[in-house]
C-alpha positions as CSV (number, residue, x, y, z in Angstrom):
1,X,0.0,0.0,0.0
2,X,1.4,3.3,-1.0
3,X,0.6,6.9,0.8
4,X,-2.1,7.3,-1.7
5,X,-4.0,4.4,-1.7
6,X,-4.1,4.9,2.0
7,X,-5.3,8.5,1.4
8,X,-7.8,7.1,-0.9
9,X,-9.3,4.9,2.1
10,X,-9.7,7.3,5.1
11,X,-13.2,9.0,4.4
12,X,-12.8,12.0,6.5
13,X,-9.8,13.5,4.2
14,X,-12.8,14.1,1.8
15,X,-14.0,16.8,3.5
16,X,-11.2,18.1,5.4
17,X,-7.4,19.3,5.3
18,X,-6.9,16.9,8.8
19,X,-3.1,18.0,9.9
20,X,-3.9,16.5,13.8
21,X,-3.2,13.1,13.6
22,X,-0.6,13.9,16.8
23,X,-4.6,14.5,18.7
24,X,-6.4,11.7,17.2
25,X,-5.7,10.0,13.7
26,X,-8.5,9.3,11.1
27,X,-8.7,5.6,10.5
28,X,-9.2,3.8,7.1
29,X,-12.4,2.3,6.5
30,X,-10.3,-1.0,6.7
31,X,-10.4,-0.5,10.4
32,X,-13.8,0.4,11.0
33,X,-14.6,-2.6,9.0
34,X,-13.0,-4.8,11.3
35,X,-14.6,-3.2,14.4
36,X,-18.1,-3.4,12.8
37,X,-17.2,-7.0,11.5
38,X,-15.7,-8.0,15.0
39,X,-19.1,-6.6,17.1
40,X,-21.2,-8.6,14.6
41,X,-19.1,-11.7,15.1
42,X,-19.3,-11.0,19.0
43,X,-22.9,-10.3,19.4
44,X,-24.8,-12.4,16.2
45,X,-22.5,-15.6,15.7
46,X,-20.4,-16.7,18.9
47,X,-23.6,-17.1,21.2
48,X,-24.3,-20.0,19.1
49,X,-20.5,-20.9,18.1
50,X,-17.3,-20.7,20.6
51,X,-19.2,-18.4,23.0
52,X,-19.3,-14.8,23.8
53,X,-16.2,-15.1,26.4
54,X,-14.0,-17.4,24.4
55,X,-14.7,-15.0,21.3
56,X,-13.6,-11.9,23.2
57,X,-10.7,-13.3,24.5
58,X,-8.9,-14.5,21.0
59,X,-9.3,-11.2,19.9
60,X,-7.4,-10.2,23.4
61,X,-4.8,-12.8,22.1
62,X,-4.7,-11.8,19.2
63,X,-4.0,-8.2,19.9
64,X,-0.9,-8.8,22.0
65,X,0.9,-10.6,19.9
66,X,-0.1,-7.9,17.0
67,X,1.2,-5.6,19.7
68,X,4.1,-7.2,21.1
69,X,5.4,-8.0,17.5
70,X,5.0,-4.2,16.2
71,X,7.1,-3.3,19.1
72,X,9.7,-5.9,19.6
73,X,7.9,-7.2,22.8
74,X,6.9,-10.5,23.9
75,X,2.9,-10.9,24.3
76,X,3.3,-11.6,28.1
77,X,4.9,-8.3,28.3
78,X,1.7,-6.5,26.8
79,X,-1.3,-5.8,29.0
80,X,-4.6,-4.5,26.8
81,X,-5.8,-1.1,28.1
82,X,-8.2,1.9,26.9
83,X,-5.7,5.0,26.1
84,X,-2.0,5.6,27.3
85,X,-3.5,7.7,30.1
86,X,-5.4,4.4,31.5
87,X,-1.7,2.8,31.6
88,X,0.1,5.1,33.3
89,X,-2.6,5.6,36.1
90,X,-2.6,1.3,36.4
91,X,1.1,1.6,37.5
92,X,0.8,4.7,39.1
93,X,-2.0,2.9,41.2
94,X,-0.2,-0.3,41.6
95,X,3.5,0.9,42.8
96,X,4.1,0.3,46.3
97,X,4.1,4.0,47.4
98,X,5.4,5.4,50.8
99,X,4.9,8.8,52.0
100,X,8.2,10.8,50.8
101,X,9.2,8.8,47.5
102,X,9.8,10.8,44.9
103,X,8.5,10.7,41.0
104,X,10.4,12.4,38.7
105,X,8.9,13.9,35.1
106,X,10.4,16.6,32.6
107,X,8.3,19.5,32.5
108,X,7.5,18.4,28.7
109,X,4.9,15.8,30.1
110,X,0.9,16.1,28.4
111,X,-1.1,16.1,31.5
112,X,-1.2,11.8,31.4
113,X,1.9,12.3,32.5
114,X,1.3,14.6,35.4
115,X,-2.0,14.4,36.8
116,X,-1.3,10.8,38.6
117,X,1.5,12.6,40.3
118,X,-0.5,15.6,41.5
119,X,-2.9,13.1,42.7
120,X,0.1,10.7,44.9
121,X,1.2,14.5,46.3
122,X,-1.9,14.1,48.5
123,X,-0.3,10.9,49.7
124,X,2.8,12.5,50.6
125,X,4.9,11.5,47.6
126,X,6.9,14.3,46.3
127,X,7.3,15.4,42.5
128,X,10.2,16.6,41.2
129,X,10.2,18.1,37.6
130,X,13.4,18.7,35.2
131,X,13.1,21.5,33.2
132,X,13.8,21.7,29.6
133,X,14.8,24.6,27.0
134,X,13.0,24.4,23.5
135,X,12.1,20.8,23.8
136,X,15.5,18.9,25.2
137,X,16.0,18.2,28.5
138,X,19.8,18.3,30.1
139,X,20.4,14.9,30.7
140,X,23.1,16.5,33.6
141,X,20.5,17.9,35.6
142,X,18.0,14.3,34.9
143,X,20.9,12.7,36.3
144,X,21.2,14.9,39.5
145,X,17.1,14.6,39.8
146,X,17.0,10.9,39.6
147,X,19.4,9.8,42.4
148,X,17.1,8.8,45.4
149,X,14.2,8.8,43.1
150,X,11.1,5.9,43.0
151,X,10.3,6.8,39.2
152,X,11.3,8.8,36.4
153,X,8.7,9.3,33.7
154,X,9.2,11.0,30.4
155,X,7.9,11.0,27.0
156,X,9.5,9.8,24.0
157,X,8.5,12.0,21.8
158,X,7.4,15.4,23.2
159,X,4.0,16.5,22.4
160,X,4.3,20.0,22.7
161,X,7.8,20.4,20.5
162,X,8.2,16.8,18.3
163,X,11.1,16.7,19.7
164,X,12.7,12.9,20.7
165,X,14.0,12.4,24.4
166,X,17.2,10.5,24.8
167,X,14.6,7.6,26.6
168,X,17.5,4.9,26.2
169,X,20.2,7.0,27.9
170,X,17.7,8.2,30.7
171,X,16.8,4.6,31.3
172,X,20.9,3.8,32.1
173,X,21.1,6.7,34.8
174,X,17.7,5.6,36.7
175,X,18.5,2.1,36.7
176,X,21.8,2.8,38.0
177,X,20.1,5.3,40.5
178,X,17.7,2.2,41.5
179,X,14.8,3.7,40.2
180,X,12.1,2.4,37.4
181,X,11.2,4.2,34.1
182,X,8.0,5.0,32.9
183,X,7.6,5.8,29.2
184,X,4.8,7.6,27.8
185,X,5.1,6.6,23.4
186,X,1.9,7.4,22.2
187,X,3.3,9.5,19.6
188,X,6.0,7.2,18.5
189,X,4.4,3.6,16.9
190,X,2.2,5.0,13.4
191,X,4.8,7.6,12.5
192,X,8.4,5.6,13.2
193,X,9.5,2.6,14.4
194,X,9.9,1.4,18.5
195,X,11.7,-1.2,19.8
196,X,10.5,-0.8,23.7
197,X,13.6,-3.8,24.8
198,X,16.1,-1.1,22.7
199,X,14.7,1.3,25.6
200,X,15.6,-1.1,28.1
201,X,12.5,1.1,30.5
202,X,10.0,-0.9,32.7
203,X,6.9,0.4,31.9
204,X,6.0,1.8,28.5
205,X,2.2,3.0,27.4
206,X,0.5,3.7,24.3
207,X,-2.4,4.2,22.2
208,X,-3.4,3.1,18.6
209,X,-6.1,6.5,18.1
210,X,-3.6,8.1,17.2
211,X,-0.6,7.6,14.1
212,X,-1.6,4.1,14.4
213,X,-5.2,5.5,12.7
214,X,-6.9,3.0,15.2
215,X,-10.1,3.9,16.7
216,X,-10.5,5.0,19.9
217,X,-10.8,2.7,23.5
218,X,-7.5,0.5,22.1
219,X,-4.4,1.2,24.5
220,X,-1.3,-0.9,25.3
221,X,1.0,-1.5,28.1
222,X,4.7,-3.0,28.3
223,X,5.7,-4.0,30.8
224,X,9.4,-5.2,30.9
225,X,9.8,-8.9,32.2
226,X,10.2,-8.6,35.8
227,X,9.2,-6.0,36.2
228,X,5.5,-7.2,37.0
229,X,7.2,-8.0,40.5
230,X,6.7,-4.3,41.7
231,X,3.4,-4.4,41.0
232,X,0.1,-4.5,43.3
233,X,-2.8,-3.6,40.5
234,X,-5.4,-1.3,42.6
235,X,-7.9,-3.4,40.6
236,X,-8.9,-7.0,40.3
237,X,-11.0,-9.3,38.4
238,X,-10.7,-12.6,36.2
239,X,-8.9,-11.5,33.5
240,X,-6.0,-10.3,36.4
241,X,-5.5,-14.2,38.0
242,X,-4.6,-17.4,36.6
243,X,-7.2,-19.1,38.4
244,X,-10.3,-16.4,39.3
245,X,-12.1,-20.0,41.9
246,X,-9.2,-20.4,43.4
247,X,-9.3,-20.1,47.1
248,X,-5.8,-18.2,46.8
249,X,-6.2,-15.9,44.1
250,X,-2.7,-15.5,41.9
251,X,-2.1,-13.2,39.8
252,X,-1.6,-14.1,36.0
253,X,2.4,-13.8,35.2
254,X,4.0,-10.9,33.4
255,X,1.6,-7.2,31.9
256,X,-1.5,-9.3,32.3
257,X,-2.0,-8.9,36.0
258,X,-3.2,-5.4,34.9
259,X,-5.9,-6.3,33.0
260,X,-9.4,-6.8,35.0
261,X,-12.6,-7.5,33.6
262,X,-15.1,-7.7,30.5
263,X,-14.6,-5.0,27.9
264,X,-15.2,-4.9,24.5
265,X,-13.4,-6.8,21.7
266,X,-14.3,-4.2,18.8
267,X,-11.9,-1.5,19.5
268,X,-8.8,-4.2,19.5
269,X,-9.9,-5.9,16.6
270,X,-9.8,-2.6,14.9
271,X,-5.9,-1.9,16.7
272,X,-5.0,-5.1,15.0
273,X,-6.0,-4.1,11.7
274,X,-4.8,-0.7,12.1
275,X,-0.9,-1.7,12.7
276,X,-1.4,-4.1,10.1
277,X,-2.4,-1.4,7.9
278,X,1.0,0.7,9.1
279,X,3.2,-2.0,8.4
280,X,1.5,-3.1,4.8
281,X,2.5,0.9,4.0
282,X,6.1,0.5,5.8
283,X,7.9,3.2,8.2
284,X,10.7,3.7,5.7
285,X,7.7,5.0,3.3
286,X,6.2,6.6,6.5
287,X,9.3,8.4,7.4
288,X,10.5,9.5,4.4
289,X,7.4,11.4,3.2
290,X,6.4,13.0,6.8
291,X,10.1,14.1,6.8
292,X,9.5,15.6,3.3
293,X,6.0,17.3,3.9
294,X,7.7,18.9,7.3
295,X,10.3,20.1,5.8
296,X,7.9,21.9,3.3
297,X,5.6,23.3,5.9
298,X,8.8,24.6,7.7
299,X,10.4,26.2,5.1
300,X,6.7,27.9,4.4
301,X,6.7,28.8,8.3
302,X,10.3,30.5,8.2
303,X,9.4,32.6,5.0
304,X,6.1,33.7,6.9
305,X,6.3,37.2,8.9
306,X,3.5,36.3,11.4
307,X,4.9,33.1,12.4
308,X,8.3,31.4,14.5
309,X,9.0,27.5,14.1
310,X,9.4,26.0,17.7
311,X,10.3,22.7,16.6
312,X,13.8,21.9,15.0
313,X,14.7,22.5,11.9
314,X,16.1,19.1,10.9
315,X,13.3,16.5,10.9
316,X,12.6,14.8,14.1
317,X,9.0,13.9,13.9
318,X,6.0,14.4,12.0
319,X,4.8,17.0,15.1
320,X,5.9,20.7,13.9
321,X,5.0,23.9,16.0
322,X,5.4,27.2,15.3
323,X,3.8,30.4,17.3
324,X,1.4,32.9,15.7
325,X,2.1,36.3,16.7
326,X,-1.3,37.6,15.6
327,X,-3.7,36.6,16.2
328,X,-3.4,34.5,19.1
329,X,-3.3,30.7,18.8
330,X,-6.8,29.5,19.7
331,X,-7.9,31.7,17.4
332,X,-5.8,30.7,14.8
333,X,-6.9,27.4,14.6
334,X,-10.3,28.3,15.3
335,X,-10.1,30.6,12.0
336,X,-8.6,27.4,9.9
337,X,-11.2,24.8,11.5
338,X,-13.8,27.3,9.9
339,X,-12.3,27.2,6.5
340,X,-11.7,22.9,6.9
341,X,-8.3,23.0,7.8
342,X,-7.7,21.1,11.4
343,X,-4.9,21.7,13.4
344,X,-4.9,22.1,17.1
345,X,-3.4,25.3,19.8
346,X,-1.0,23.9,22.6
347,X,-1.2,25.5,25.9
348,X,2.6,26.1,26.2
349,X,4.7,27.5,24.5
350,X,3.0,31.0,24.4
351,X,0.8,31.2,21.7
352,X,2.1,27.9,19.9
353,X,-0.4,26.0,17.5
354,X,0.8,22.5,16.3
355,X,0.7,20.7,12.9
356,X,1.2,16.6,12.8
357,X,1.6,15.7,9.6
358,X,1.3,11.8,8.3
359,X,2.0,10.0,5.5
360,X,-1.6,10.3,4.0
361,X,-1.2,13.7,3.9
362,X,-0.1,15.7,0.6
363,X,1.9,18.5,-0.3
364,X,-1.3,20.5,-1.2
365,X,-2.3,20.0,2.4
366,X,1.0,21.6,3.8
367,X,0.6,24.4,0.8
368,X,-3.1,25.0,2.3
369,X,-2.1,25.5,5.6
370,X,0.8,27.5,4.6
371,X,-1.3,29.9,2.5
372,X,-2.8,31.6,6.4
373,X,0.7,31.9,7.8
């Protein structure tokens, strides 16, 4: 499948210039054929087949080894959630917490990555945050924050700046501080390849409604082997323990503890068919052409006299922002949402508005957006 054909198959590009896939990615009719085709399955066939539960769950198989393979996991390292935000609050919830451990984040988080922390505050857990300068963090000063640290949670790719975080090399210095890294990727797996064991972190969460083009409820969790072992889930149900009528309930081995109860198979179905998708098209093709349509819409940016590019130059990621001196960012992109063109307003940096631009997108897109600059 080539950038076109994939164009040609996500129906809300006909009525829209969508440059936002780094909020939520439009998915390919492919995929909401396979969610459609997956509740039919579930609720007219397999109450007279297999069985509702038995149905459900090969779809839950099925999606962590689609999963695991797409990011160089195993499927016992992969627990199914709804959204990265779900994963990082199961192992915020289910670390074994004492009143003054610390967590430490970059100031660069999106608010998944900082709410949970705000809320362990109340418990007496203290926060510390490394600040950053236009998108990069000092990895001197992460090194300072992390010695007598519980956690150290960073992105690894920056929502606010597409800017990549050295996540390997900040893995090294917590380990070697004693402390366990959290990873938030959402914005990584659609746009570029992730190997989460490269990382070497504990804990790594994502989402596929996003540059996957999955639909939303479909999240993952890795979580590294052994690393299960520091964690108590705050929830439980049958889908957390090998045997749910035992008298001594254990909990199922490796990511899979996290998972609890009966949700539905449709949205997972559709995360299957929406990596599958990605990988028909290829992240060399994928990477190629977002660096190429960024580099357009930056060069447009530069030559504009309203407008400052916050993200680098050289290509990083298919996430560009650039601040709008006039008028102010909201209603920037509220102006361009009137005339079809969809990008979104960040709350920091000052005034900043954000383009994510994807493979499916064309160089008349980029010249559209560049025309209000």
């Amino acid at each position: 499948m080539n950038p076109t054909d994939l164009r040609a198959e996500i129906p809300a590009l006909d009525r829209t210039v969508y440059l936002n896939t780094g909020a939520a990615g439009p998915s390919p009719t492919r995929v909401v054929e396979a969610v459609e085709d997956c509740v039919e399955r579930h609720e007219y066939e397999s109450p007279a087949d297999e069985g509702m539960y038995p149905c459900a769950f090969d779809v839950f198989d099925r999606t962590r080894d689609v999963v695991a393979d797409h990011l160089g996991a195993s499927p016992a390292e992969i627990a199914l959630t709804q959204s990265t935000t779900d994963g990082i609050n199961r192992v915020a919830a289910a670390l074994d917490w004492e009143r003054g451990d610390t967590v430490v984040r970059t100031d660069l988080e999106h608010s998944s990555g900082i709410l949970p922390w705000k809320r362990l505050k109340r418990r007496g857990i203290e926060v510390e945050v490394v600040e950053s300068e236009a998108g990069r963090i000092d990895t001197d000063r992460m090194e300072s924050a992390v010695e007598g640290a519980e956690l150290v949670v960073l992105s690894s790719l920056t929502w606010s700046h597409g800017t990549l975080l050295p996540v390997k090399e900040v893995t090294e210095m917590a380990h070697d501080a004693g402390a366990l890294v959290l990873v938030d990727a959402v914005q990584c797996p659609g746009q570029m390849p992730v190997d989460v064991h490269d990382w070497s972190a504990d804990f790594v969460a994502g989402a596929g409604h996003k540059w996957l083009l999955g639909p939303f409820g479909a999240g993952f969790l890795y979580v590294d082997s052994g690393a299960e072992t520091h964690l108590d889930p705050a929830h439980i149900g049958y889908r957390s323990v090998e045997d749910p009528n035992a008298e001594e309930y254990a909990y199922e081995p490796g990511a899979h503890r996290l998972e609890v109860g009966t949700v539905s198979p449709a949205p997972y179905a559709g995360l299957c068919e929406a990596i599958e998708t990605i990988e028909e098209v290829g992240y060399e093709t994928i990477q190629n052409r977002i660096r190429d349509l960024t580099d357009r819409l930056k060069e447009g940016i530069e030559d504009a006299e309203t407008a400052r590019l916050l993200s680098p130059r050289e290509y990083e990621s298919g996430l560009v922002t650039f601040a709008i001196e006039d008028p102010d960012g909201e209603a920037f992109v509220e102006g361009l949402a009137d005339d079809g063109v969809r990008i979104r307003s960040l709350p920091f940096p000052e005034n900043a508005v954000r383009a994510s631009i994807h493979v499916f997108n064309s160089q008349s897109d980029v010249d559209e957006l560049v025309k209000y600059i």
